[in-house]
C-alpha positions in Angstrom: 0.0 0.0 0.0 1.6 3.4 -0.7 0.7 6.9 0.1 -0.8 8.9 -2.8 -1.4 12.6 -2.8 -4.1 13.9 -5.4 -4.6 17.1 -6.6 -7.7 18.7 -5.4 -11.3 19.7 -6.6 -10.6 23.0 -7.3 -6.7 22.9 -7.6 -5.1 23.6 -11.1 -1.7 23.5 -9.4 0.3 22.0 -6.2 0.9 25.9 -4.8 -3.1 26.1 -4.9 -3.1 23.4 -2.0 -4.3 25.7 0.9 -7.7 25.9 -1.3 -8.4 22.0 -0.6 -6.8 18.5 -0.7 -7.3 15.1 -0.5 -5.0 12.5 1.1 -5.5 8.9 0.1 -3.6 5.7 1.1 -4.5 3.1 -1.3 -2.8 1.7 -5.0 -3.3 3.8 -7.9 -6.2 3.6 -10.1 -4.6 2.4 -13.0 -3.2 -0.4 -10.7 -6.3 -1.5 -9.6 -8.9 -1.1 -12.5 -7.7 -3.7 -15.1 -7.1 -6.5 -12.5 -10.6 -6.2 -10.8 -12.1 -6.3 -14.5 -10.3 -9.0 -15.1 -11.4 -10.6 -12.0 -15.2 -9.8 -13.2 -14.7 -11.7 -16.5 -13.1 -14.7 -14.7 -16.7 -15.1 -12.3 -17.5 -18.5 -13.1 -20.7 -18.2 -10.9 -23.1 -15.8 -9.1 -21.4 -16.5 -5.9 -18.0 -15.1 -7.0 -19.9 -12.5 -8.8 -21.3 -11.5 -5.5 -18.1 -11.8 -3.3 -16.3 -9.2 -6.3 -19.1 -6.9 -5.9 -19.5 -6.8 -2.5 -15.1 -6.3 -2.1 -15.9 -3.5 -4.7 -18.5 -1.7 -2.5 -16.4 -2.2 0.6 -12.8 -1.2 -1.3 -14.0 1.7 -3.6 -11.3 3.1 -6.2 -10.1 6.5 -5.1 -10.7 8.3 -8.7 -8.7 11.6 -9.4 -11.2 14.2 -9.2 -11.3 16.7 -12.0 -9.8 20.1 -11.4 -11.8 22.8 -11.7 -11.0 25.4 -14.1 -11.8 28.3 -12.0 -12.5 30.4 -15.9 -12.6 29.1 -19.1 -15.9 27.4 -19.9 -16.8 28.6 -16.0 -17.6 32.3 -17.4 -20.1 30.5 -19.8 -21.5 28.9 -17.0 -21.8 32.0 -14.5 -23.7 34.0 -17.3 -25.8 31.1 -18.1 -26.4 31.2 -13.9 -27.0 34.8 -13.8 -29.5 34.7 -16.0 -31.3 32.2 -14.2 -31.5 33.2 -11.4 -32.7 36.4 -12.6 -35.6 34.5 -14.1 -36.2 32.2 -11.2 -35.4 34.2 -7.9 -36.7 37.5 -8.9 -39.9 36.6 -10.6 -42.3 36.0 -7.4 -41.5 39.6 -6.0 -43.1 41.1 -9.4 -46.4 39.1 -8.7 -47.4 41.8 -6.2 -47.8 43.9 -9.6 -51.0 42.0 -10.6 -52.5 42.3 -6.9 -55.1 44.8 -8.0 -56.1 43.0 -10.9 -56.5 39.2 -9.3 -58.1 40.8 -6.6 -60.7 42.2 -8.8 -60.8 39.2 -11.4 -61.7 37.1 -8.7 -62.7 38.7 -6.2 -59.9 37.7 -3.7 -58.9 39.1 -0.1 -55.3 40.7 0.2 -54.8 37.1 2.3 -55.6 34.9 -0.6 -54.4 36.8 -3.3 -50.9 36.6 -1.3 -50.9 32.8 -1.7 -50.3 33.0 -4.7 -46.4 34.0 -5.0 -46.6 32.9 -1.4 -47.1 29.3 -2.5 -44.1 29.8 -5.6 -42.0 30.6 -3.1 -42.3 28.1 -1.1 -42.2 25.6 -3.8 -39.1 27.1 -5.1 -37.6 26.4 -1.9 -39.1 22.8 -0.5 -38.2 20.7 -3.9 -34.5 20.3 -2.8 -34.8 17.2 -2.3 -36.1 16.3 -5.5 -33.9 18.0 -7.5 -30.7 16.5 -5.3 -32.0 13.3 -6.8 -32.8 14.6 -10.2 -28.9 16.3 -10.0 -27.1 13.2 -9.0 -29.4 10.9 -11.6 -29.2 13.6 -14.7 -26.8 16.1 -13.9 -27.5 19.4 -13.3 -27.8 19.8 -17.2 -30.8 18.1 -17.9 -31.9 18.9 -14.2 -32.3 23.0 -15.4 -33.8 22.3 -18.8 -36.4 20.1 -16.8 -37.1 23.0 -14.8 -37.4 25.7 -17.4 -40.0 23.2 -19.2 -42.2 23.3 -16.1 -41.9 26.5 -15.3 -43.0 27.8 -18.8 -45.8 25.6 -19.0 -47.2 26.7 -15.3 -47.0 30.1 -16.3 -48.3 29.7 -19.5 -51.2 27.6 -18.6 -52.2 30.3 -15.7 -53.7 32.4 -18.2 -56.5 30.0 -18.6 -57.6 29.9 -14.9 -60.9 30.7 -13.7 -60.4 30.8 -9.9 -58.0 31.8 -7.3 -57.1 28.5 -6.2 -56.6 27.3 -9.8 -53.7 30.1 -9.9 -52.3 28.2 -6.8 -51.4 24.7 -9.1 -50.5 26.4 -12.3 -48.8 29.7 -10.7 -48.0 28.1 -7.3 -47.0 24.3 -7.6 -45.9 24.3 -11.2 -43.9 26.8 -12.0 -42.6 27.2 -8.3 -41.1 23.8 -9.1 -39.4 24.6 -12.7 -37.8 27.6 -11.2 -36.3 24.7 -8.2 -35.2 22.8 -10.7 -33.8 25.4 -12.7 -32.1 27.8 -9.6 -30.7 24.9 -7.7 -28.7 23.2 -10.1 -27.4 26.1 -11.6 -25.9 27.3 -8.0 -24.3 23.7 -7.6 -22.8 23.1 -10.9 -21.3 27.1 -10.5 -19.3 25.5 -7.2 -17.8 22.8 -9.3 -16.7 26.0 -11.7 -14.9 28.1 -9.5 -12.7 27.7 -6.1 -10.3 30.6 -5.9 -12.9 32.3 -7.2 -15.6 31.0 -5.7 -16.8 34.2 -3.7 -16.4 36.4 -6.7 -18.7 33.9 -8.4 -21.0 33.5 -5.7 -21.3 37.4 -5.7 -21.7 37.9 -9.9 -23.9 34.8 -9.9 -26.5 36.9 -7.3 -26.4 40.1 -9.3 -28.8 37.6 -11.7 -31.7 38.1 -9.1 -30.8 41.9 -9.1 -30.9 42.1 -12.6 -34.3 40.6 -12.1 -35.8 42.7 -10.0 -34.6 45.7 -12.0 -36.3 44.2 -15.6 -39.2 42.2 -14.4 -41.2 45.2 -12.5 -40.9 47.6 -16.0 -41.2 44.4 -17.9 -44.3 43.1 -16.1 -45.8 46.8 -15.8 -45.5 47.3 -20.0 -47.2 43.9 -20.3 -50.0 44.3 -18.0 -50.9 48.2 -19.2 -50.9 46.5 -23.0 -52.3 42.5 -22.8 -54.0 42.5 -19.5 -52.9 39.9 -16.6 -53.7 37.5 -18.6 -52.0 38.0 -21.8 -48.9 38.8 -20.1 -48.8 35.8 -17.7 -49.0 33.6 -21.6 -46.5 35.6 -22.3 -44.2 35.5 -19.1 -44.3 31.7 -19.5 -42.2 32.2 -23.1 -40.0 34.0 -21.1 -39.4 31.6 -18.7 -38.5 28.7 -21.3 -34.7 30.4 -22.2 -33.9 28.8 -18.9 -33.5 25.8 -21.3 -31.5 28.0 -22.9 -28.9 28.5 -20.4 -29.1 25.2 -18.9 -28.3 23.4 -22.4 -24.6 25.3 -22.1 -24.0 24.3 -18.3 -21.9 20.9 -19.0 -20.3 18.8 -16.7 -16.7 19.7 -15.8 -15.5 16.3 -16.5 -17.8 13.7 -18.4 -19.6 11.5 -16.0 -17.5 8.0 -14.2 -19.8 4.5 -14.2 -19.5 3.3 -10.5 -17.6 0.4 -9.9 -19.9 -2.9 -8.8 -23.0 -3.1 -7.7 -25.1 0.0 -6.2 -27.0 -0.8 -2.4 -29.9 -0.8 -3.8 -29.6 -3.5 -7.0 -28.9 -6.8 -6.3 -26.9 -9.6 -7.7 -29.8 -10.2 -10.4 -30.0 -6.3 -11.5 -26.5 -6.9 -12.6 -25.9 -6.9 -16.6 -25.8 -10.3 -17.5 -27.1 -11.5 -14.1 -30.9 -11.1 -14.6 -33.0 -13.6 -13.4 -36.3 -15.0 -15.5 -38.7 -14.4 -12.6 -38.2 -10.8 -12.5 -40.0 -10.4 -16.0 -42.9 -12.1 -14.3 -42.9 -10.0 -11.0 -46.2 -8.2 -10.9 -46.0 -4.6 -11.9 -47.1 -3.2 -8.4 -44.3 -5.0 -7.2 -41.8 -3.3 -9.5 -43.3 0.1 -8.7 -43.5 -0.5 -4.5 -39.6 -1.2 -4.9 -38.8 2.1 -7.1 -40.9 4.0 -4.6 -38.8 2.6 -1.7 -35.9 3.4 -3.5 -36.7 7.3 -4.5 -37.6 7.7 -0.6 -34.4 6.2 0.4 -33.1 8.9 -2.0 -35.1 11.4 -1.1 -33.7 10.8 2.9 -29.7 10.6 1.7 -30.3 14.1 0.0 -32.1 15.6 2.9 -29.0 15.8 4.7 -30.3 15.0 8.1 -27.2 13.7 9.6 -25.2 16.8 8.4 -27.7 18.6 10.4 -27.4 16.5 13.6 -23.6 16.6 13.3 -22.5 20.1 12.3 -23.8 22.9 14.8 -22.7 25.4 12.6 -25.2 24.1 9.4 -27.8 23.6 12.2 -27.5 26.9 13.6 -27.7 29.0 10.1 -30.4 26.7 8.3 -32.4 27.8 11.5 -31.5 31.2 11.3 -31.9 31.5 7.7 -35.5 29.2 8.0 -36.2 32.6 10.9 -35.3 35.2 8.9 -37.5 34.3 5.7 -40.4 34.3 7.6 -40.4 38.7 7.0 -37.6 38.9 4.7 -39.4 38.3 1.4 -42.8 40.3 2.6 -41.3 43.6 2.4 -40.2 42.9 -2.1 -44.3 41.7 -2.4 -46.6 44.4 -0.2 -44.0 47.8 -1.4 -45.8 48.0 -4.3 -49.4 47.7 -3.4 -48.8 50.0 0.0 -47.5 52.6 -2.4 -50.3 52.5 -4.8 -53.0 52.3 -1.6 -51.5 55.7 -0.6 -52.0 57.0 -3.6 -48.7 56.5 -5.8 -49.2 55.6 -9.7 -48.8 52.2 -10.3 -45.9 52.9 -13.0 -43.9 54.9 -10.2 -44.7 52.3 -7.6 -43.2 49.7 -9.6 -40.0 51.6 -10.7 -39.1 51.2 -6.6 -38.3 47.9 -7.1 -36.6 48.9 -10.4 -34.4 51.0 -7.8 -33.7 48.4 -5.4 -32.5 46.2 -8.5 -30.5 48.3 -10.0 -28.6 48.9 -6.5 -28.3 45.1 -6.4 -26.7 45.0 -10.1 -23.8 47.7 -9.0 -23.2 46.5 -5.4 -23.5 42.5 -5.3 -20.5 42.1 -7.4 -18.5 44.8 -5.6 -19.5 43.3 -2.1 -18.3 40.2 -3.8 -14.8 41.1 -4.2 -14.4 42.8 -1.2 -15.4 40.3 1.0 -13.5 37.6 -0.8 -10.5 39.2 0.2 -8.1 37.2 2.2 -8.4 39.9 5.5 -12.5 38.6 5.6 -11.8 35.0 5.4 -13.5 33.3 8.6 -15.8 36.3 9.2 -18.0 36.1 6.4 -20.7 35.0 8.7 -20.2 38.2 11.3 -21.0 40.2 7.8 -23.5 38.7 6.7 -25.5 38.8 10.7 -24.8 42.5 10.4 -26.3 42.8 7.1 -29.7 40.9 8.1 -29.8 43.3 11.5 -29.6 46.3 8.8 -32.1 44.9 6.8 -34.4 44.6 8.9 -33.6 47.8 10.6 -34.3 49.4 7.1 -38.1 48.4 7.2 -38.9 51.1 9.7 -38.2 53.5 7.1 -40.9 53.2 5.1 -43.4 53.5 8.1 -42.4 57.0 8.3 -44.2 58.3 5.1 -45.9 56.6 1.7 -43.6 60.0 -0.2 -42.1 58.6 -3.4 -38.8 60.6 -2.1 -38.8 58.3 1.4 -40.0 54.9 -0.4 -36.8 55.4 -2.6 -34.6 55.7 0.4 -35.9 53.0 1.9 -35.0 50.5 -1.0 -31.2 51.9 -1.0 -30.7 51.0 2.5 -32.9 47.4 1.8 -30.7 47.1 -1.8 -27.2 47.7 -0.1 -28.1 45.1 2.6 -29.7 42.9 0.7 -27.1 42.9 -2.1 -24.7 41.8 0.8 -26.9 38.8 1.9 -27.4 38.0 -1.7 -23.6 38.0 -2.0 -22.5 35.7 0.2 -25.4 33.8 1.1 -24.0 30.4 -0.7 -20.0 31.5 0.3 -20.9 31.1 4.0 -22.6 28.2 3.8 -19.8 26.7 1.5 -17.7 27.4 4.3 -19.4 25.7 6.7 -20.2 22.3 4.9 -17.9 20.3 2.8 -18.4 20.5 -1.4 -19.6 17.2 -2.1 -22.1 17.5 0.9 -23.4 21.1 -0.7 -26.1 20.0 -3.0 -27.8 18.2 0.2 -27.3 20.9 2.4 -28.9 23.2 0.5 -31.9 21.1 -0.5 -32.4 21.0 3.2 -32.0 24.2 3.8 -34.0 25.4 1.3 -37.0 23.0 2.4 -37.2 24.0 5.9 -36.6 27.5 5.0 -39.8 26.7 2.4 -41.9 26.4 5.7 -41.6 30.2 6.8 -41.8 31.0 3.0 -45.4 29.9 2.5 -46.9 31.4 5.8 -44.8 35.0 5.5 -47.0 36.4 2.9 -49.9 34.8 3.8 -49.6 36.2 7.6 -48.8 39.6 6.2 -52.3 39.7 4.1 -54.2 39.1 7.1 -52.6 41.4 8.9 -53.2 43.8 6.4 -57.1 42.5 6.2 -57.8 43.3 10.0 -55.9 46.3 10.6 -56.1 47.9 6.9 -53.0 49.2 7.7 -49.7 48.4 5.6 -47.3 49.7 8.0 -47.9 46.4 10.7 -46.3 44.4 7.9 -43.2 45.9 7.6 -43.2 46.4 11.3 -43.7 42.7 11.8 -41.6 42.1 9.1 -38.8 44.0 10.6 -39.0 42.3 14.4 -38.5 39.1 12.2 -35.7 39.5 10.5 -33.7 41.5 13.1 -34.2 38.6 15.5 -32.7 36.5 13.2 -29.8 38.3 12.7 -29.3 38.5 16.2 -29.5 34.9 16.6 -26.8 34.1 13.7 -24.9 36.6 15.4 -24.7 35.2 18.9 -24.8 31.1 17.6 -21.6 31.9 15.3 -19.5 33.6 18.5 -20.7 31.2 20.9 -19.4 28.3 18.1 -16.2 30.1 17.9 -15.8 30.5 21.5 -15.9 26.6 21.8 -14.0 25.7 19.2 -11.2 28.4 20.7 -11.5 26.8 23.7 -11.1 23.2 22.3 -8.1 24.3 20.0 -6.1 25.2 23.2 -6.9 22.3 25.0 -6.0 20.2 22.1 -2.8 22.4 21.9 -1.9 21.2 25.5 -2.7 18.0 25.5 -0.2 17.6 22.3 3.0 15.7 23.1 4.7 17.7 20.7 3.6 21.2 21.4 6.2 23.1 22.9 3.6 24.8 25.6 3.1 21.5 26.8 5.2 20.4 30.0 5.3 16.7 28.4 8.3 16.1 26.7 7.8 12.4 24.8 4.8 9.9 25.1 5.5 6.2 23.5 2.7 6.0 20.6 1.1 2.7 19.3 -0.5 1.8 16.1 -2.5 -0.8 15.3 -1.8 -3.2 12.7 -4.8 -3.5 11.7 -6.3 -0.1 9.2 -9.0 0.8 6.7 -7.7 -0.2 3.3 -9.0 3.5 2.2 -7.6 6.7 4.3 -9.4 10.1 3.0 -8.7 13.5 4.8 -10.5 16.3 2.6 -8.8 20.1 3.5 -11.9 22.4 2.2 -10.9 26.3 1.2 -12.7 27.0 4.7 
């Protein structure tokens, strides 16, 4: 057995090692591959077939893993993820635009006409899951095309509604769930891009939801003053299909590796050339129990429970983050309809989120290269707690008067602090859970965070329904997310208190630490060790 150093995910060269490495003891690939295929041509029965398959699943084959090219192709991919996430994460804000005119339509309270983006949300957020699988069966490829298929069709189909809960499916469930599909995968395959430059990409990759909130409002507002509601959501839903566009250019970095053996879940028979007679006659309920069991098994690998359980720090943020949507996303979907309640034109109304866009566009990129500087590594979760507290300091504001000039100085201090939390959102919790574990990790986050999602808006209507009074939503709103905030805040010292604390007792506890008053301790190893050693050093 020798010792093999491989170059990292992420690493074009060995002076790049401080961004990440992995440590293996075990032969070479090239050593191992042709004698174990050899071995599975030489299985003169299903017994020896089984014992090579089971060695396989028990020995895997340490595979190189491809370096990412941190440019190149990557700029192909960040445009092709900036524009979906303009067309995905900015698109439910621009729903309060059509408030007036669903309400009237069908003659909807403010608390069921707020379902409806309300329910997109949410749906954009709880398929993680779903789309982990889709991702690790498809690739995130295929995964965004899917989604930009749905998403078209939900919108489009929305114009032929004749009820409010009828908008719900089409508007709500459907195309909430193309624009998961879409956002998701495009965020994942975006880490695989970039390493060094993995904060700058994180930050250019959210200007895609600024750029949407700048277009969509003027956009949306030209459509509905010319087609009606529902002539523009028919046409919205064209729109929505050039996600297929951009996902069709988000390859692979390397092409995809067929797994060595057998997986858990197939057995001996599944094999190629192993297939027994009596599973052509097995009854066709049968067949679909077992795929059903195996898609929930799925399902509860990509929900990333035990990363959850284990890691304080994911537990703590996807509970902070789950807290703080519950009034984050009000504010974006009742500014428009408290500004036209007070009076305000609907054109100028709309061009406030046109504002608080076009902040976004100028200052997520910039936020992104400053705080990817080496000074801010390890406290990009102390900036991000202080922009939440500002943001939801920033709601106030707009409690003080319905003036346009007021309105528009409320959405610069909500763009600049929102354009920070948009930055480095994904960088801090890429720093806090390993790569290969990030797709899971976010479909769990984004699941429970789907929870608050779907009651925010909802909460905020009725609100607004007994008190006819705008202002107690971004009041509420406001108490919400600076709780939050303060929560992150406190969580993340407390975490790095311990983990001080531990550090120095580890440091005199070491043999070979010169502040310890040991001088030499007689170390023994035990013969017997795992034929497969990995240690993975993240960029954290």
């Amino acid at each position: 057995m020798t010792e093999e150093h491989l170059a990292p995910a992420g690493a074009g060269s060995p002076d790049e090692g401080q961004n990440g490495a992995i440590r293996s003891r075990t032969p070479t690939p090239h050593a191992l591959q042709p004698d174990r295929t050899s071995k599975a041509n030489e299985c003169s029965s299903e017994s020896e077939c089984q014992i090579f398959t089971a060695r396989e699943q028990s020995d895997p084959v340490v595979e190189r893993q491809p370096a990412a090219p941190d440019g190149g192709w990557g700029w192909v991919v960040l445009v092709a993820t900036i524009l979906v996430l303009a067309l995905t994460l900015a698109f439910p804000s621009c729903i309060g635009i059509f408030y007036t005119d669903l309400q009237t339509e069908f003659e909807a309270t403010n608390s069921e006409t707020s379902w409806v983006p309300s329910i997109m949300t949410a749906v954009l957020h709880a398929g993680g899951p779903l789309c982990s699988v889709l991702v690790e069966h498809y690739g995130c490829r295929v995964t965004v095309m899917i989604g930009g298929i749905l998403s078209g069709f939900g919108m489009a189909a929305s114009c032929f509604t004749q009820s409010i809960g009828q908008l719900y499916i089409t508007a709500g469930i459907i195309t909430g769930m193309g624009f998961c599909l879409s956002f998701q995968p495009a965020v994942t395959i975006l880490g695989h891009y970039f390493v060094r430059r993995r904060a700058f990409a994180n930050a250019m990759s959210s200007t895609g939801t600024a750029i949407g909130l700048s277009v969509w409002p003027l956009f949306v507002q030209v459509l509905l003053s010319h087609m009606g509601w529902r002539g523009s959501f028919l046409i919205l839903g064209g729109v929505l299909l050039n996600c297929c566009v951009c996902g069709a250019v988000m390859r692979p970095v390397s092409p995809r590796q067929e797994q060595k053996g057998r997986r858990l879940d197939q057995s001996p028979r599944d094999m190629p050339g192993q297939k027994d007679t009596s599973e052509k006659k097995m009854d066709l309920n049968q067949i679909l129990n077992r795929k059903f069991k195996v898609f929930l098994s799925a399902l509860q690998k990509h929900m990333a429970f035990d990363l959850f359980c284990a890691n304080k720090r994911y537990q703590t943020y996807t509970i902070g983050i789950t807290w703080m949507m519950l009034g984050f996303i009000v504010p974006l979907i009742y500014v428009v309809p408290y500004a036209t309640s007070e009076g305000m034109e609907q054109s100028k109304a709309a061009l406030l989120l046109a504002i608080l866009g076009f902040i976004n566009i100028f200052m997520r990129p910039l936020a992104g290269l400053i705080f990817g500087l080496s000074y801010f590594s390890g406290k990009h979760i102390y900036i991000f707690t202080a922009a939440v507290v500002v943001n939801g300091l920033s709601n106030c504001i707009c409690c003080i008067s319905a003036d346009f000039l007021v309105l528009v100085a409320y959405c610069v201090v909500y763009g600049l602090s929102m354009s920070i939390i948009g930055s480095i959102l994904f960088t801090v919790l890429m720093d806090i859970v390993e790569m290969r574990r990030f797709p899971s990790a976010l479909g769990l986050l984004t699941i429970m965070e789907s929870v608050t999602l779907l009651i925010g808006p909802p909460l905020a209507g009725y609100l607004v329904d007994r008190t006819q009074k705008y202002t107690y939503v971004f009041y509420a709103s406001s108490a919400a997310v600076v709780s939050a905030g303060l929560f992150l805040w406190v969580s993340a010292w407390l975490l790095d208190r311990e983990e001080g604390r531990a550090k120095d007792h580890e440091k005199c506890s070491d043999p070979l630490s010169s502040d310890c008053r040991y001088t030499g301790m007689e170390r023994r190893t035990s013969c017997k060790q795992n034929s497969t050693e990995m240690v993975y050093i993240t960029s954290v």
